[in-house]
C-alpha positions, 0 to 999 in steps of 0.5 A: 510476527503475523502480516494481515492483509486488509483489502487494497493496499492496506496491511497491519503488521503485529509483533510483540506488543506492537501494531503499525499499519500501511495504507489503512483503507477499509471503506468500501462502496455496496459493489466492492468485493469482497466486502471489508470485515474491519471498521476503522474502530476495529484498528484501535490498537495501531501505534504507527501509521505508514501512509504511501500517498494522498489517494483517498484508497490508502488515506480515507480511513486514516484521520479515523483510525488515527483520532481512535488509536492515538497512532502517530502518522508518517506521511508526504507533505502532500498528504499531511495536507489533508490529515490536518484539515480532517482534524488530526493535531500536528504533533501527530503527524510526522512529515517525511521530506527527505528520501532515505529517511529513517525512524528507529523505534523499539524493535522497529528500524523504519526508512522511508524511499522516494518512489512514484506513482504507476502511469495509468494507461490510455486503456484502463483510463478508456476502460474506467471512463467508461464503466463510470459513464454519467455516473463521472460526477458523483466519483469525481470528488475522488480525485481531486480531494485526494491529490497523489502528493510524494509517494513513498515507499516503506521498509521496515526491518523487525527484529531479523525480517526486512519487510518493503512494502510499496503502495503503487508501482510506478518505480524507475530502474534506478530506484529498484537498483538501489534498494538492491543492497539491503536483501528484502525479505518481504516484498507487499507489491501492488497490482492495480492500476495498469493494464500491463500489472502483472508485468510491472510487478514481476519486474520488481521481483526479478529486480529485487529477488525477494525471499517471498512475495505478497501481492496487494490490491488486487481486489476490486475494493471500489467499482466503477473505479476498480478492477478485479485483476487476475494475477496468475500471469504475475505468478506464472511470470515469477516462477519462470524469471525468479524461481527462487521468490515464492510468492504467497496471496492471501484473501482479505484480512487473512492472517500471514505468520512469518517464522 
C-alpha cells in the first residue's frame, strides 16, 4: 500500500489496483509553497473520493477530478451542495447523514465519524486579517462559496491497516474517546488552523495512541490565507506523552510504503 501525501490536507492512498483520495486539493496560488507537482488531470485513475468538508482547500479541485476520474464522491450534504451546482450527476455523489456510517467495497471497509470544525482563535483571525489587509475582498468569495457543512472524519481499513484520516482538528474528548475501540494504525492529523496546533494535535495522539502518525496540512498552500506551521513542538510533545507513536512527516507528493 503506498500513502502520498498532496499538499494541505489531501492524500491518495493506492493498494492493489485501487485508487481513493482525501481532500484532493491541488490548486495553488503564485505564493503558495511549496508549489503543487499534480494537476486535477494527474488524478485520473481515482475510484473514490472522501471529502472531510465544504472548505474550498479539500473541495476546489474535486468536480475536476471527479468529472475525469469518473470517481464516486463521499461527502455531507452541505458539501454535495456545491458538487451539484459545479456540474457533477447525482448518482455520483453518495451523501453521508448519518454518524458511523459504513461502505464496504472490494478490500476496502470504510466508516464515516461525526466530527468538527478547529475553532480558529481570535489571534490567527487578528493574524490573517491582517496579512489580507485590502486585499480582504478578493479572498472573501472564499469563504462564503465554501461554507464547512458536516465534518467528517474517515477510517478506512485496507486489508489488515486501519488508516483514520481527519480533515480538521476541532474533535470534542467524547469523540476521540469512542473511536478508542478500533486501535488506529495511521493516524493523517492536520496542522492548521489554530495557534495552539501543535497541542491539539498532540491530544489526539495521546488519545489515540496510533502506531504511527502522519501530519498534514502544514504547508503554507495559499497565503495570505495560510500559514507555514512549524511542527516540531508537535513532535517534541508526541515523543515526551506517546513514546510509543512514531511519527513520519513527509514533503508534498512523497510517496509513504507502508508494509
Amino acid at each position: 500500500m503506498e500513502i502520498q501525501w498532496l499538499g494541505c490536507a489531501g492524500f491518495l492512498i493506492k493498494f492493489g489496483d485501487q485508487v481513493i483520495l482525501v481532500d484532493p486539493y491541488l490548486s495553488r496560488n503564485p505564493a503558495g509553497r511549496p508549489v503543487s507537482l499534480s494537476g486535477p488531470g494527474d488524478m485520473g485513475a481515482a475510484s473514490r473520493i472522501f471529502i472531510s468538508h465544504g472548505h474550498f482547500d479539500h473541495i476546489l479541485d474535486v468536480p475536476g477530478i471527479a468529472s475525469q476520474s469518473k470517481a464516486k464522491v463521499y461527502c455531507s450534504r452541505g458539501a454535495s451542495s456545491f458538487l451539484l451546482r459545479a456540474g457533477l450527476e447525482k448518482d455520483q455523489v453518495v451523501i453521508i447523514c448519518a454518524d458511523k456510517w459504513e461502505g464496504n467495497f472490494r478490500d476496502l471497509h470504510v466508516r464515516a465519524f461525526f466530527s468538527k470544525h478547529v475553532r480558529f482563535d481570535k489571534y490567527l483571525l487578528l493574524s490573517t486579517l491582517w496579512k489580507m489587509n485590502v486585499r480582504i475582498p478578493r479572498y472573501l468569495p472564499l469563504f462564503y462559496r465554501y461554507p464547512c457543512g458536516q465534518v467528517l472524519s474517515w477510517q478506512f481499513l485496507i486489508k489488515d491497516k486501519r488508516i483514520h484520516f481527519f480533515g480538521s482538528a476541532g474533535s470534542s474528548m467524547d469523540e476521540l474517546n469512542g473511536l478508542k475501540d478500533a486501535p488506529i494504525d495511521i493516524l493523517l492529523i492536520p496542522l492548521q488552523g489554530h495557534s495552539n496546533i501543535c497541542d491539539i494535535a498532540a491530544r489526539y495522539v495521546k488519545v489515540l495512541q496510533p502506531k504511527l502518525v502522519i501530519p498534514h496540512h502544514q504547508d503554507d498552500f495559499f497565503p495570505p490565507i495560510s500559514f507555514p506551521v512549524d511542527i516540531t513542538p508537535f513532535l517534541k510533545r508526541v515523543k515526551r506523552e506517546s513514546p510509543n507513536t512514531r511519527v513520519k512527516p513527509l514533503k508534498p507528493n512523497e510517496i509513504f510504503l507502508v508494509d
